[in-house]
C-alpha positions as CSV (number, residue, x, y, z in Angstrom):
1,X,-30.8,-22.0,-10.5
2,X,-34.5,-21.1,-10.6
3,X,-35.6,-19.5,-13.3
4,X,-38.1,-16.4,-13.6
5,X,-39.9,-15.6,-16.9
6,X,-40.3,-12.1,-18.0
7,X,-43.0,-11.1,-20.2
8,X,-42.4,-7.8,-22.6
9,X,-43.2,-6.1,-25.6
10,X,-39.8,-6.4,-26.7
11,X,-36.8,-8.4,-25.6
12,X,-34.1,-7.2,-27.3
13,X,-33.1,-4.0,-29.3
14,X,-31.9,-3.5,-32.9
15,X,-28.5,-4.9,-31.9
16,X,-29.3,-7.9,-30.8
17,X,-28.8,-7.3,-26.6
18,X,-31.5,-6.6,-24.2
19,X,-33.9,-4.0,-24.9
20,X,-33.1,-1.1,-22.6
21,X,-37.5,-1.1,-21.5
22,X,-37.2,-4.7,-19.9
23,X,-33.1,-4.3,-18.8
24,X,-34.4,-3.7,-15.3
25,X,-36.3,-6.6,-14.6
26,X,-33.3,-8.5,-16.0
27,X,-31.2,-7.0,-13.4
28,X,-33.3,-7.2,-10.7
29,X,-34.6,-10.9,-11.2
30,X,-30.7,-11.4,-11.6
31,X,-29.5,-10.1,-8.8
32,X,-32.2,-11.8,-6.2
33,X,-30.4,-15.0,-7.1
34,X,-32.9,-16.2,-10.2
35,X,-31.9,-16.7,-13.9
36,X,-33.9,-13.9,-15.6
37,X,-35.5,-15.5,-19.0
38,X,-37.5,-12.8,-21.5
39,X,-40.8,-14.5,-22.9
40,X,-42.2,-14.4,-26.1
41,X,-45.9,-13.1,-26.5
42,X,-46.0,-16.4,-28.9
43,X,-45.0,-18.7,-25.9
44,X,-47.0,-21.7,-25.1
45,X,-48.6,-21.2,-21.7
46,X,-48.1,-24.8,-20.8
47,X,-45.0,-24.5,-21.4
48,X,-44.1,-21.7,-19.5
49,X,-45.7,-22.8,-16.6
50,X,-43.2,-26.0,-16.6
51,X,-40.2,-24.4,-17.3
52,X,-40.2,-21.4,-15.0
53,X,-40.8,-21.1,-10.9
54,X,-41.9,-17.3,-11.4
55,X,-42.9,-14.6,-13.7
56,X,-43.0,-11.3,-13.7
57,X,-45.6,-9.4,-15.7
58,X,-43.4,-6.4,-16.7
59,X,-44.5,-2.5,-17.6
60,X,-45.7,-1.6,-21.3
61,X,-48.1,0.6,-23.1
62,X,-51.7,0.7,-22.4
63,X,-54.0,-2.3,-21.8
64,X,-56.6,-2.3,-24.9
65,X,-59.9,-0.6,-23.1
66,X,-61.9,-2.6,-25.1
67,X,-60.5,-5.2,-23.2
68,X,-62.1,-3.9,-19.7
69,X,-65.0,-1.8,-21.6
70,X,-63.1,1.2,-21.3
71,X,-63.0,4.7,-23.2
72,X,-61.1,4.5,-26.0
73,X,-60.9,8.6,-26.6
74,X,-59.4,10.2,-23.4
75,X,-56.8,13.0,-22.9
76,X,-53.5,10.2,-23.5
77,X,-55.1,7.3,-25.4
78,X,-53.0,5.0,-27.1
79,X,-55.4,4.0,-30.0
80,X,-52.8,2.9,-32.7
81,X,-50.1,1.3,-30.3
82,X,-52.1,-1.2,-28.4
83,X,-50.4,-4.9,-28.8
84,X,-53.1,-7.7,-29.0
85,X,-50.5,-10.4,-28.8
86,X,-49.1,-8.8,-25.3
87,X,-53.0,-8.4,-24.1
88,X,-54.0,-11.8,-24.8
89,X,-50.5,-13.8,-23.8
90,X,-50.1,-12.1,-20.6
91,X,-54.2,-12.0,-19.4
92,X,-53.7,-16.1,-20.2
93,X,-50.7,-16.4,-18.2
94,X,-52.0,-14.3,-15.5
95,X,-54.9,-16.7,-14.9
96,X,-52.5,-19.8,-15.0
97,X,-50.6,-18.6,-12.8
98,X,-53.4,-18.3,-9.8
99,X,-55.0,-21.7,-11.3
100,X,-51.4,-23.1,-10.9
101,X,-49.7,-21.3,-8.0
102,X,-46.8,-19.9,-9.5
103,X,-45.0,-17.3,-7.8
104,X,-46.1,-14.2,-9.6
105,X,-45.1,-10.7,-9.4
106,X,-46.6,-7.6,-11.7
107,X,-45.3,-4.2,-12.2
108,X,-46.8,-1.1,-13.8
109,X,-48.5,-2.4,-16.6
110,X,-48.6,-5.7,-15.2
111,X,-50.7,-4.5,-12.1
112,X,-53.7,-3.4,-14.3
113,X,-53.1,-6.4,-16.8
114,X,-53.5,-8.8,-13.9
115,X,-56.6,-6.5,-12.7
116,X,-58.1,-7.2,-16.1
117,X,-57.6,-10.6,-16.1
118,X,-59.6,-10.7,-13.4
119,X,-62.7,-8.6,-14.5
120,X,-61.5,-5.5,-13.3
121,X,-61.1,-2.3,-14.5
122,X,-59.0,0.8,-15.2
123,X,-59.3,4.5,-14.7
124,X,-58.1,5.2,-18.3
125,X,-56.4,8.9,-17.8
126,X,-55.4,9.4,-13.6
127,X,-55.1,13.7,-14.2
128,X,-58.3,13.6,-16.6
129,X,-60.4,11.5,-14.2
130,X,-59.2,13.6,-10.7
131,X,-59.3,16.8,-12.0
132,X,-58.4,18.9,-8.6
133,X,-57.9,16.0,-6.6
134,X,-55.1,15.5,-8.9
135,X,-52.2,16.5,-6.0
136,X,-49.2,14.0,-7.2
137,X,-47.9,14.0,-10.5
138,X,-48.4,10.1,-11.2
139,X,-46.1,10.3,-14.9
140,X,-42.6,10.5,-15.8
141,X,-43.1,13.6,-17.5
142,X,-45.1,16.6,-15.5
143,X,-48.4,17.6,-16.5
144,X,-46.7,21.1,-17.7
145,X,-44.7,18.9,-19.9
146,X,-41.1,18.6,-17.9
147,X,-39.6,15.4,-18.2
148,X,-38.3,14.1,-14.8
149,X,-35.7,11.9,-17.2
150,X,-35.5,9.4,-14.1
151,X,-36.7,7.2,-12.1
152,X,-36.3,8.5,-8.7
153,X,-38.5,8.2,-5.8
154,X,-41.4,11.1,-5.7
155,X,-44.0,9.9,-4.2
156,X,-44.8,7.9,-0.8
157,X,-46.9,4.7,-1.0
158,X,-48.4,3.6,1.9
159,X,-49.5,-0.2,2.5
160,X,-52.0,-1.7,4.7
161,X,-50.4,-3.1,8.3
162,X,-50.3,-6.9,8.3
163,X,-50.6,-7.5,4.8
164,X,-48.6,-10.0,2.4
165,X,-46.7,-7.0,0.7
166,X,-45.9,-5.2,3.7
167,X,-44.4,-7.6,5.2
168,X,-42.6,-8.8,2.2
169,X,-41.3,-4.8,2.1
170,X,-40.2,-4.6,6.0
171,X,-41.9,-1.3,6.2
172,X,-45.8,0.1,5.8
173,X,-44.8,3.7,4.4
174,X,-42.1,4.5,1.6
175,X,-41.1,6.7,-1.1
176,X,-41.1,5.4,-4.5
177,X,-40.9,6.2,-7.7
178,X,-44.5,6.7,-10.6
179,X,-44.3,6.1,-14.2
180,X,-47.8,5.7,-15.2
181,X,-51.1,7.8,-16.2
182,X,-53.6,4.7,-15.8
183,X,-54.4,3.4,-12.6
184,X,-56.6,0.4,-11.1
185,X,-60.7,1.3,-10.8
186,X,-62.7,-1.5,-10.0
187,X,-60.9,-4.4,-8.6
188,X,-61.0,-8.0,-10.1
189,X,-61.9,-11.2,-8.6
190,X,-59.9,-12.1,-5.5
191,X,-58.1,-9.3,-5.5
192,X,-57.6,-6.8,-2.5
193,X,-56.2,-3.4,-2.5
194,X,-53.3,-3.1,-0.3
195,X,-51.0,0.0,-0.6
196,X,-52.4,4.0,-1.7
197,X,-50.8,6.9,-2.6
198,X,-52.5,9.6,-0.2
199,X,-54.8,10.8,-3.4
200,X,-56.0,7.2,-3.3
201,X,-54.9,6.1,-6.4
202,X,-54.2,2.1,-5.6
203,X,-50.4,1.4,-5.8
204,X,-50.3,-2.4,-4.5
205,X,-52.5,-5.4,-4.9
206,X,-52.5,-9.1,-3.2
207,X,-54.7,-12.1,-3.4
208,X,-57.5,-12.7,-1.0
209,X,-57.2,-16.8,-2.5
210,X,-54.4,-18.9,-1.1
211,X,-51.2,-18.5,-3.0
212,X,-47.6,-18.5,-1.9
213,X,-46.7,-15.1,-3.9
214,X,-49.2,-13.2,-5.7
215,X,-48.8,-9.2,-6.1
216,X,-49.2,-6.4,-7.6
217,X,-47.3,-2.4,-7.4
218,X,-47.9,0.0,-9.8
219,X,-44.7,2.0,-9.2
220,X,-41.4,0.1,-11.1
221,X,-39.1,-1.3,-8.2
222,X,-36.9,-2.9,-10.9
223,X,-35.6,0.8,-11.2
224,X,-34.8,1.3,-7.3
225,X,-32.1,0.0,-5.2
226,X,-33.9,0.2,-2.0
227,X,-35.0,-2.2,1.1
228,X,-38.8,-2.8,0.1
229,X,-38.1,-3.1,-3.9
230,X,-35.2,-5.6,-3.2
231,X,-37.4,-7.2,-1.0
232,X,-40.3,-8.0,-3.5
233,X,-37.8,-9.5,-6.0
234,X,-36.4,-11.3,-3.7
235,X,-39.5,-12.5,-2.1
236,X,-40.7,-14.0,-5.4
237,X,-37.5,-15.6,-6.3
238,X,-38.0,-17.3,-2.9
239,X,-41.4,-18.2,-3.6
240,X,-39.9,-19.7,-6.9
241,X,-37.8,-22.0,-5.4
């Protein structure tokens, strides 16, 4: 069985099992017919790279802006929970990945770690930066401080006809689900901006280079059981193999 490595802040909680943040992506690589494996922020590229067919670059806390020369003070900064080791091990593994052509998928955080990696950049605070254009609430919890306490679809995303993820998803227009209060700014190096929210905030990414699975959401499909985020796991573990 191929396997699919899982990067994370933490992989398991104070009991010893899974931690309950990467759980999903367990699930999901595990149920697309792949052996789920959670990767240390220590790991040896090289030896990642040999071991696994496919990663997944997992959701997490804030990208370091100094990494991308971004603000450090804006309305939901971070400062003080940043993780270096994550940064560095996963914007490392990124690269390898497209150097080496391994099937890569990246969710949330991973969609503006692998824009980073690149030479991108990230619009640190979504609802600070649009100000009235700010029409969809984009976090878990609502700008007047309710806590959706789920993951359920909100939003629709919309992806660009004939590209990589749309077919991968069987369909060009969805609901789906938004955890997040960054979002993707200017794009990196040989990437291309395939699916939008209708406020324009960039919700799916693909390679313009030649690679057999390469992409990017920002929503979490690990947390749906639907068509198109079945698909995309799917779709990598069959790149994988």
């Amino acid at each position: 069985m191929v396997k699919i490595g899982i990067t994370c802040s933490e992989a398991s909680d104070e009991s010893g099992g899974v931690h309950p943040d990467v759980r999903p992506y367990v699930d999901a690589v595990r149920h697309a017919g792949a052996e789920p494996v959670l990767l240390s922020n220590q790991s040896a590229i090289a030896d990642v790279l040999a071991s696994f067919g496919g990663i997944v670059l997992s959701g997490g806390v804030d990208v370091d802006p100094a990494r991308y020369g971004g603000r450090a003070e804006h309305a939901r900064s971070q400062a003080g929970k940043y993780r270096g080791d994550r940064d560095e091990f996963e914007i490392a593994l990124v690269r390898a990945a497209r150097e080496r052509r391994i099937p890569t998928l990246c969710v949330c955080r991973g969609i503006q770690v692998m824009n980073v990696a690149f030479g991108g950049t990230l619009i640190e605070d979504v609802h600070e930066e649009f100000g009235e254009r700010y029409t969809i609430h984009h976090r878990q919890t609502y700008e007047d401080g309710l806590d959706r306490a789920d993951y359920a679809p909100d939003h629709d995303v919309t992806l660009a006809p004939g590209s990589a993820i749309a077919s991968i998803c069987g369909t060009q227009t969805f609901r789906t689900n938004s955890m997040h209060h960054q979002a993707l700014r200017v794009l990196g190096d040989g990437l291309v901006a395939v699916g939008h929210t209708h406020d324009d905030v960039i919700e799916a990414v693909e390679s313009t280079f030649d690679h057999p699975f390469f992409a990017a959401v920002q929503w979490h499909p690990e947390e749906l059981d639907d068509g198109p985020s079945r698909r995309l796991f799917a779709g990598l573990v069959a790149a994988a193999r």
